[in-house]
C-alpha positions in Angstrom: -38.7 76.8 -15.3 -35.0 76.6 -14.7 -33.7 73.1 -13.1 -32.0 75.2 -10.7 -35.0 77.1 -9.5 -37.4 74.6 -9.2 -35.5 72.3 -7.1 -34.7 75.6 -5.1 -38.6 76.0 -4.4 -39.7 72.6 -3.8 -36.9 72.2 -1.1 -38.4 75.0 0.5 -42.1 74.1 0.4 -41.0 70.9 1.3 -38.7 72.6 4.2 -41.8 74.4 5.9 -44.6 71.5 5.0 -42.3 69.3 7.1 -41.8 72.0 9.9 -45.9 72.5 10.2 -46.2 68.6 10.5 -43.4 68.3 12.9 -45.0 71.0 15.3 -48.4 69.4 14.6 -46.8 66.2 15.7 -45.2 67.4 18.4 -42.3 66.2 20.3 -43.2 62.9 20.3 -41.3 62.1 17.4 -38.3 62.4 18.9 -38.8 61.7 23.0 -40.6 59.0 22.2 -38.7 57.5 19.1 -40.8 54.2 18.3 -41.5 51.8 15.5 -44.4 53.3 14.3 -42.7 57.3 14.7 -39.5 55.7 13.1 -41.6 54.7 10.2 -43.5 57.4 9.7 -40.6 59.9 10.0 -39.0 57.6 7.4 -41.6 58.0 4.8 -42.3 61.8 5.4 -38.5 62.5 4.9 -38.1 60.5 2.1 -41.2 62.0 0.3 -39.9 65.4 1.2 -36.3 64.4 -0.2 -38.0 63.0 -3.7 -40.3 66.2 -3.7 -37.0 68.5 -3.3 -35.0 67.2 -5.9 -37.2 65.8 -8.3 -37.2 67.3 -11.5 -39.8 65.4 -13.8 -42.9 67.0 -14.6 -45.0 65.3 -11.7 -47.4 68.1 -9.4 -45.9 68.9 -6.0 -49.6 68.5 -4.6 -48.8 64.9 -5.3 -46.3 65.1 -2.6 -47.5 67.1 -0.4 -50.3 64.5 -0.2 -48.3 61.8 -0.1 -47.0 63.3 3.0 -49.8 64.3 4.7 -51.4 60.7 4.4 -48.7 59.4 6.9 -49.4 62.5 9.1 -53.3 61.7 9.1 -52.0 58.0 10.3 -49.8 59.0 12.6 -52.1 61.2 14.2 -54.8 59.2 14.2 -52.9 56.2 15.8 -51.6 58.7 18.5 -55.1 59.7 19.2 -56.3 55.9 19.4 -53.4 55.4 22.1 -54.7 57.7 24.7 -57.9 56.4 24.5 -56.9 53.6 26.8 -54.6 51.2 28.0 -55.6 47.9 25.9 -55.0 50.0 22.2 -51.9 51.5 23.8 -50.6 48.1 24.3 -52.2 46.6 21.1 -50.2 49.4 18.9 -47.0 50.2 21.1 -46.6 46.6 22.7 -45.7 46.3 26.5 -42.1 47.1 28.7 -40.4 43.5 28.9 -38.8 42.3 31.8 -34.6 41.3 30.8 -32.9 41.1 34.0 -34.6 40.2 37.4 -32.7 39.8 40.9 -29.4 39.9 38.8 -30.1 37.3 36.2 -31.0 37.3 32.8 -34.9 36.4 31.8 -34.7 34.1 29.2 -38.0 34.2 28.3 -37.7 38.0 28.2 -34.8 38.0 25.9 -35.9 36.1 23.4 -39.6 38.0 23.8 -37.1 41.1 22.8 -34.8 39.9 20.4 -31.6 40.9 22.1 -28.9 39.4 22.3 -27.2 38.8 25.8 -24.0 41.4 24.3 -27.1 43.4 23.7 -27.8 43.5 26.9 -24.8 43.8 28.4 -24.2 46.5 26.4 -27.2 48.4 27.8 -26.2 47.9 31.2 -22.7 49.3 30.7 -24.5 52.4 29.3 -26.4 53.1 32.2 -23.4 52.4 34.3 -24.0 49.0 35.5 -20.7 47.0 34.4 -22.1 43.9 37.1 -25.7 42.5 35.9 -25.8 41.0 39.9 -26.0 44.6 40.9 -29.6 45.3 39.0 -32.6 44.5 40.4 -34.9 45.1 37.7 -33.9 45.6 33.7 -36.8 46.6 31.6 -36.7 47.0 27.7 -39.1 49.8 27.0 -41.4 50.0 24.1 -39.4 53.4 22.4 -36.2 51.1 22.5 -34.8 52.7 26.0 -33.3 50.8 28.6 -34.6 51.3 32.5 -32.5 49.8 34.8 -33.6 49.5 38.9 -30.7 48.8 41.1 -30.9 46.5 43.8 -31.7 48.4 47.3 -27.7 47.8 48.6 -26.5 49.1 44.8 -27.3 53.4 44.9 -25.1 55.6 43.2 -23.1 56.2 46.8 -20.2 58.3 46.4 -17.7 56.6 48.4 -15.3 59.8 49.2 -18.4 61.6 50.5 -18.6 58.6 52.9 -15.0 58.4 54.0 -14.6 54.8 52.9 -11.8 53.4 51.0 -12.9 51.0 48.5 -10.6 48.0 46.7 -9.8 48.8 42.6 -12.8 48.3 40.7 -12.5 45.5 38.3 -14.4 44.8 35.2 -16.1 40.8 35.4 -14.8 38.6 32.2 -17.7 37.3 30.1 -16.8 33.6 29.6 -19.8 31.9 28.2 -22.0 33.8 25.9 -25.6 31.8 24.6 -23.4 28.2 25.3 -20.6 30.0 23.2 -16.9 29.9 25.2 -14.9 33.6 25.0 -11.6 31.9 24.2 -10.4 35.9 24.0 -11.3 36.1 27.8 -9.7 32.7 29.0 -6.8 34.0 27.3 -6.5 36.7 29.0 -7.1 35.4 32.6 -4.3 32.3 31.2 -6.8 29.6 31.5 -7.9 26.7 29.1 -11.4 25.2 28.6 -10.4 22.7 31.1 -10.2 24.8 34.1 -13.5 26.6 32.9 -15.4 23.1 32.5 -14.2 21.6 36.0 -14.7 25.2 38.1 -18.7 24.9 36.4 -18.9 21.5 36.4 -19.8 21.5 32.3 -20.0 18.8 29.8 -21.1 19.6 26.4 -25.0 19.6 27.0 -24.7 21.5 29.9 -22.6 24.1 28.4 -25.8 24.1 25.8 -27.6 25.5 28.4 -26.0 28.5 29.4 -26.9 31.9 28.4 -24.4 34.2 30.1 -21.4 32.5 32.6 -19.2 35.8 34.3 -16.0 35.7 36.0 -14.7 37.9 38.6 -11.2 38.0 38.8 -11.0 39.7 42.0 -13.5 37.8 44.2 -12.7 34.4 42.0 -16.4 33.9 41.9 -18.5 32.6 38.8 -21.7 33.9 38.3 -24.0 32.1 35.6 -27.2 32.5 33.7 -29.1 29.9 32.8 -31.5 29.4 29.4 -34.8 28.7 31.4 -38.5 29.8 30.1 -39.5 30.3 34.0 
């Protein structure tokens, strides 16, 4: 058979084989995007790419059941999910607790393995540029961040209340995981100095910080501390 036409065909049985397990799947695979979905969609697409473009003498059945073995899996461990809470939790893990009453859970994080950028990052994405302003900040199991505004933090419009509201400023991270920005002290023309006197620091306790924030505006520090409680 010509090179051509072979590859031709086996992209296309590979084409539909993956549509049929996709729909069989359902949408899970991509609402609910986790390790175990990540790894079998992986595996199914790179089976599916070899299958397509392979050109040796080697069945497509092979494949095809190479493929399906990762759907039987996935399925199965799906099915094993929704039979109760403790296998759920067992196969999929638990939602972990990263910022409570506006600070950072240390014991959280490092259950995680974010970073404090990393979380900082996921706050700015759900609009949330002050970390004092979430109550609740909760690292799902399909890699999602939930965020929980504290009660005197909803999404007010302030023109719909007629209230004219000072120029929102953005906070300057200065100490990240006992780490000084020099790029932010810089930029606010400060030295180490100032920063060590305003927090009181020496060199241990600037060990112990995981996230220290300045706002410009208000002149107020606010500071996270690495603590397992």
């Amino acid at each position: 058979m010509n090179n051509a036409l072979k590859v031709l065909i086996s992209a296309a049985v590979a084409f539909v084989y993956l549509f049929v397990i996709s729909k069989m799947l359902g949408k899970k695979q991509i609402a609910e995007f986790d390790f175990i979905n990540y790894v079998t969609g992986i595996s199914i697409g790179s089976i599916a790419a070899e299958m397509a473009t392979a050109l040796e003498e080697k069945p497509m059945y092979l494949y095809l059941i190479s493929m399906s073995v990762f759907f039987v899996f996935d399925f199965i461990i799906g099915f094993l999910e929704r039979k109760g809470n403790k296998l759920e939790k067992f196969l999929k893990g638990s939602p972990i607790i990263v910022v409570q009453n506006g600070k950072i859970n240390f014991k959280g994080l490092k259950k995680s393995k974010l970073t404090v950028n990393d979380v900082l990052s996921l706050t700015r994405e759900k609009e949330y540029f002050d970390i004092n302003d979430i109550a609740y900040g909760i690292y799902e199991t399909n890699g999602t961040f939930s965020i929980l505004p504290k009660a005197n933090k909803s999404q007010v419009i302030a023109e719909d209340m007629k209230v004219k509201k000072e120029k929102a400023m953005l906070t300057d991270t200065l100490i990240t995981d006992g780490s000084i920005s020099k790029t932010s002290l810089k930029r606010l023309n400060k030295d180490k100095e100032w920063l060590f006197k305003k927090l009181n620091l020496d060199k241990q306790k600037l060990k112990k910080i995981l996230l220290a924030t300045y706002n410009e505006s208000t002149k107020e520090f606010d500071v996270h501390y690495k603590s397992e409680e």
